[in-house]
C-alpha positions in Angstrom: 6.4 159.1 50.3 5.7 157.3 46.9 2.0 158.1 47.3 -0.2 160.7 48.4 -2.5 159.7 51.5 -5.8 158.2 50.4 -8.8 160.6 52.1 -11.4 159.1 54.2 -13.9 161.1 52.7 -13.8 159.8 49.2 -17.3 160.4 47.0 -16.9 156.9 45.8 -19.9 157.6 43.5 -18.4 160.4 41.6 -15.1 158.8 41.5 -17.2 155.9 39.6 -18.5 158.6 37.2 -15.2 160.7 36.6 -13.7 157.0 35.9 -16.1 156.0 33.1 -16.0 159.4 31.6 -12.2 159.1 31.0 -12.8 156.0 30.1 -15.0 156.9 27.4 -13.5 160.6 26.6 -10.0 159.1 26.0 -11.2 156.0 24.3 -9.3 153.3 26.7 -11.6 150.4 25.1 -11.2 151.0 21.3 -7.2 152.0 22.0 -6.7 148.7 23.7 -8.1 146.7 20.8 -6.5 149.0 18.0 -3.3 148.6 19.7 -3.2 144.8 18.9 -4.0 145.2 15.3 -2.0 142.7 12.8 -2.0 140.2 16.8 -3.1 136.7 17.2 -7.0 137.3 17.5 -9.1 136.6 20.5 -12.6 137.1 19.7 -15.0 137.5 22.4 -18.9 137.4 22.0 -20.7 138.6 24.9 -23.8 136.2 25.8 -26.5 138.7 25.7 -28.7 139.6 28.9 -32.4 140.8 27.8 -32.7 144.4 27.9 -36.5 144.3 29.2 -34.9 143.5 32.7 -33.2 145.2 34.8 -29.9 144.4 35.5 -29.1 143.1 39.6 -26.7 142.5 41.9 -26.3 138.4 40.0 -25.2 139.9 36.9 -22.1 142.2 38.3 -20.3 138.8 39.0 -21.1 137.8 35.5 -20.1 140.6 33.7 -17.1 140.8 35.6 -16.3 137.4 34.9 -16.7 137.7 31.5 -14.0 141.0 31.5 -11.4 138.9 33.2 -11.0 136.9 30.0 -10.8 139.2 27.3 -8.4 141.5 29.6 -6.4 138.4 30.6 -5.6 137.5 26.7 -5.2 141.6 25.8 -2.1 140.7 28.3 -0.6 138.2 26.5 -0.5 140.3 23.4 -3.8 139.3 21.4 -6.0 141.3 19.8 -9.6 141.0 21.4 -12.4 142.4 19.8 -15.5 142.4 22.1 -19.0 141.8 20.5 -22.0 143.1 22.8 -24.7 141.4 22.1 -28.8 141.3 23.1 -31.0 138.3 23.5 -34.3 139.3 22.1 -36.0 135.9 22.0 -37.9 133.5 24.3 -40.6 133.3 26.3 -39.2 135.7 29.2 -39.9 138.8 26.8 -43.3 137.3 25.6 -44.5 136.9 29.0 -43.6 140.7 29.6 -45.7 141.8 27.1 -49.0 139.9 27.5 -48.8 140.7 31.1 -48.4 144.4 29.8 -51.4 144.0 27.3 -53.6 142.2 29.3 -53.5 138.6 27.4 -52.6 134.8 28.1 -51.6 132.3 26.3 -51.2 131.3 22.2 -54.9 131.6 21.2 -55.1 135.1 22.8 -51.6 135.9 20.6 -53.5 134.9 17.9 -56.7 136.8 18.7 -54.5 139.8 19.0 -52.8 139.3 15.7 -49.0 138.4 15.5 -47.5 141.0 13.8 -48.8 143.4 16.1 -47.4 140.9 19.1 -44.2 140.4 17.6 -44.1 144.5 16.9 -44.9 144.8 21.2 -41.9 142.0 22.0 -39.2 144.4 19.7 -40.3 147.9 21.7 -40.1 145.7 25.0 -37.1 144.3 24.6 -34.8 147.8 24.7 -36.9 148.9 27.4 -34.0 149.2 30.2 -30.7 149.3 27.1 -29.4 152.4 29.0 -30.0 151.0 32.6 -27.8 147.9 31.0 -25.1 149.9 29.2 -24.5 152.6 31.9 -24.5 149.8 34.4 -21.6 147.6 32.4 -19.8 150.7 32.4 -20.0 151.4 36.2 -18.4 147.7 36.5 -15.7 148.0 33.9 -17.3 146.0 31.3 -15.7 146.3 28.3 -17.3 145.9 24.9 -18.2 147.5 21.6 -21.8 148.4 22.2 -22.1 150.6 19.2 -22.3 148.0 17.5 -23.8 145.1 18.8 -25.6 141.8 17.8 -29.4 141.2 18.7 -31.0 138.0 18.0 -34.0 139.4 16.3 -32.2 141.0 13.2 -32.3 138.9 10.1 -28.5 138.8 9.7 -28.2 137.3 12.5 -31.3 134.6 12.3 -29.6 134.2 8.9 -26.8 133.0 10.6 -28.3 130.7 12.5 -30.0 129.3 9.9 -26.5 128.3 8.0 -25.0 127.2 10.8 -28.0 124.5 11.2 -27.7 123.9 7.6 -24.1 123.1 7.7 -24.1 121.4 10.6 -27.0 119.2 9.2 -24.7 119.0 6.1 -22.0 117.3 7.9 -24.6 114.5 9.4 -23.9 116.2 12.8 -27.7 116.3 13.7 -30.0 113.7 15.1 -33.2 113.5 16.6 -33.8 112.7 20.1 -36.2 111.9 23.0 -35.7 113.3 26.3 -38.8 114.2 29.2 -38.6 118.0 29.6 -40.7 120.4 31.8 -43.8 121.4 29.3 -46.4 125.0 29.4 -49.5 124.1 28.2 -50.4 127.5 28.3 -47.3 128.6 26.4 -47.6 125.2 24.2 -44.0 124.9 24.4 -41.2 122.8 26.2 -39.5 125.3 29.6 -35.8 125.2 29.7 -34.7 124.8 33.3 -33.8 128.5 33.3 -37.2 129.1 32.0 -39.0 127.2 34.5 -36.6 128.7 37.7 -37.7 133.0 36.4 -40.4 133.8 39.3 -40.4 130.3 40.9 -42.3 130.7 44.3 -44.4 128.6 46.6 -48.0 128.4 45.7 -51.1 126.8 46.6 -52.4 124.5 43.3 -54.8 121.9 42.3 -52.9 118.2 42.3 -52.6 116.5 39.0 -54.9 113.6 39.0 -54.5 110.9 36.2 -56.4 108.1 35.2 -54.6 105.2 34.0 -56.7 102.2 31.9 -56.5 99.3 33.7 -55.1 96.1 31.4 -57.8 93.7 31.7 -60.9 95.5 32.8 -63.2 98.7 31.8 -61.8 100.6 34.7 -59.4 103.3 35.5 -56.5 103.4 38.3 -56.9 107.2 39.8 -53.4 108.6 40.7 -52.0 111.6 41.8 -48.9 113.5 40.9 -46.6 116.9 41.5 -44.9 116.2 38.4 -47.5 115.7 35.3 -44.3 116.2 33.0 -42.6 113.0 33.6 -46.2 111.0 32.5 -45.0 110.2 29.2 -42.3 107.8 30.5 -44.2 106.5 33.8 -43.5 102.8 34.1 -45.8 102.2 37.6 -47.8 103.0 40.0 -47.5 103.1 43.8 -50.0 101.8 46.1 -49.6 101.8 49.9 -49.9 98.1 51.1 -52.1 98.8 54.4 -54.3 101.3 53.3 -57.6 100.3 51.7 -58.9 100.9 47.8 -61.7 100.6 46.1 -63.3 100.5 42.8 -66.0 102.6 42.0 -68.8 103.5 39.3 -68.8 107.5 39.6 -71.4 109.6 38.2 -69.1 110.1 34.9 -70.0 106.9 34.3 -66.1 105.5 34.8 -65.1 103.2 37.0 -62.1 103.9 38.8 -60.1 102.5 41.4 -58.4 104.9 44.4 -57.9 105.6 47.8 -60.6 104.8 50.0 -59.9 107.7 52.2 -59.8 110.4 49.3 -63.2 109.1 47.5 -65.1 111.6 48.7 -62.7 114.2 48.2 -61.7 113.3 44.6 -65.3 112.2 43.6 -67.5 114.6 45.7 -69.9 113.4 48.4 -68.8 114.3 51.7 -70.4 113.3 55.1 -73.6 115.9 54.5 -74.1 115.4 51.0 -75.3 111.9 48.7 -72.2 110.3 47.7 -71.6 110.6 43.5 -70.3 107.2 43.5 -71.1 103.4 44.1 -69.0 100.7 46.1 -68.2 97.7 43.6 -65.3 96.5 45.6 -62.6 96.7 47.8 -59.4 96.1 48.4 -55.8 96.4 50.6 -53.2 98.3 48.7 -50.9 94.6 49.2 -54.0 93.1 47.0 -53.4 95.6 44.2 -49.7 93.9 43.7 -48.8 93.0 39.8 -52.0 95.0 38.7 -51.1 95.9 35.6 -52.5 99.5 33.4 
């Protein structure tokens, strides 16, 4: 036989662990990049996961995607250095912290004192390093994590400051408009990825907006699920059979909504004095061409 039979009682764990200890004891990782020295180079930069996270099952496949490449041109006879790296900004690590410290939001930042905040985000950010590097191991992730890079070193925001600059050099940079999700509490614009961490179902309050009418001291009332696409709204939808009217509420506007949702939007139910006065009303079909 060319093999010896595989046992069915294999310790699969410890296997794992005797694996990446001759991995690391014999140097497999540094030989197969000092082996290629005076090759074609193939230089691979990892994109960084945040080390104050755990790691899960979603980043095996990633990590593991990310070996195939550098292995695959290793193959072919290129050298491949393999740059760890750590993401260290962004709002996921500031969020950690002020739920560890008990804040919210920029003005309580502030209150706290930067520095000090700043000083909180750089301890939180290694918080689960080991946890990441003995788990990139376990999947045969191979990079130099002796030396990595981490975003908040100044050789590295250095870097990204040149690389700005010389694009911008070249005339490559423009600015643009574009409707993106927006924290008010965070006062900045959410990248998608942002906006997706800890997405869950909750109860809220609806958005309700009050649009100037064109021609008339009044106010259209509508409601929205999306407040971040106001800056671009071009209209207003009205159901043609329902009934609308226009009202002088105890804010002293007059507004224009729903019939059927006065009382709930301006207070005054069946028990209780309404907080508004009837000037008119109207179908929805009636409100056509209106314009705000």
């Amino acid at each position: 036989m060319l093999y010896d039979k595989v046992s069915t009682d294999l310790n699969f764990v410890e296997r794992e662990q005797d694996t990446v200890k001759f991995w690391a004891e014999n140097r497999i990782f540094e030989k197969s990049v000092e082996q290629r020295e005076g090759c074609e180079t193939y230089m691979f930069y990892d994109g960084p996961p945040t080390a104050n996270g755990k790691p899960h099952i979603g980043h095996v496949l990633t990590r593991v995607i990310k070996d195939m490449i550098p292995r695959y041109h290793t193959m072919k006879g290129q050298q491949v250095p393999r740059k760890a790296g750590w993401d260290t900004h962004g709002l996921p690590v500031e969020l950690e912290v002020e739920k560890e410290i008990g804040i919210e939001g920029k003005e309580q930042i502030e209150e706290y004192g930067i520095e000090p905040f700043i000083g909180k985000c750089k301890e939180s950010v290694w918080k689960y390093k080991s946890m990441w590097e003995d788990f990139s191991g376990k999947v045969g992730f191979w990079a130099d994590m002796d030396n990595p890079y981490v975003t908040y070193y100044d050789d590295y925001i250095e870097s990204e400051w040149w690389a700005l600059k010389t694009i911008w050099d070249k005339g490559l940079l423009y600015k643009g408009f574009k409707v993106v999700p927006y924290c008010p509490c965070c006062g900045t614009p959410l990248s998608s990825h942002e906006v997706a961490q800890g997405y869950k179902t909750v109860k809220e309050r609806s958005a309700i907006v009050r649009f100037k009418c064109k021609d008339e001291d009044a106010y259209f009332l509508a409601w929205t699920t999306t407040p971040w696409t106001l800056l671009s709204n071009t209209a207003l939808c009205v159901n043609p059979q329902d009934t609308y009217i226009k009202v002088k509420a105890a804010d002293g506007y007059t507004y224009i909504l729903a019939q059927a949702l006065a009382d709930k939007v301006l207070g005054g139910g069946e028990e209780e004095t309404p907080s508004y006065e009837v000037l008119e009303s109207y179908t929805g079909r009636e409100l056509e061409f209106r314009e705000y």
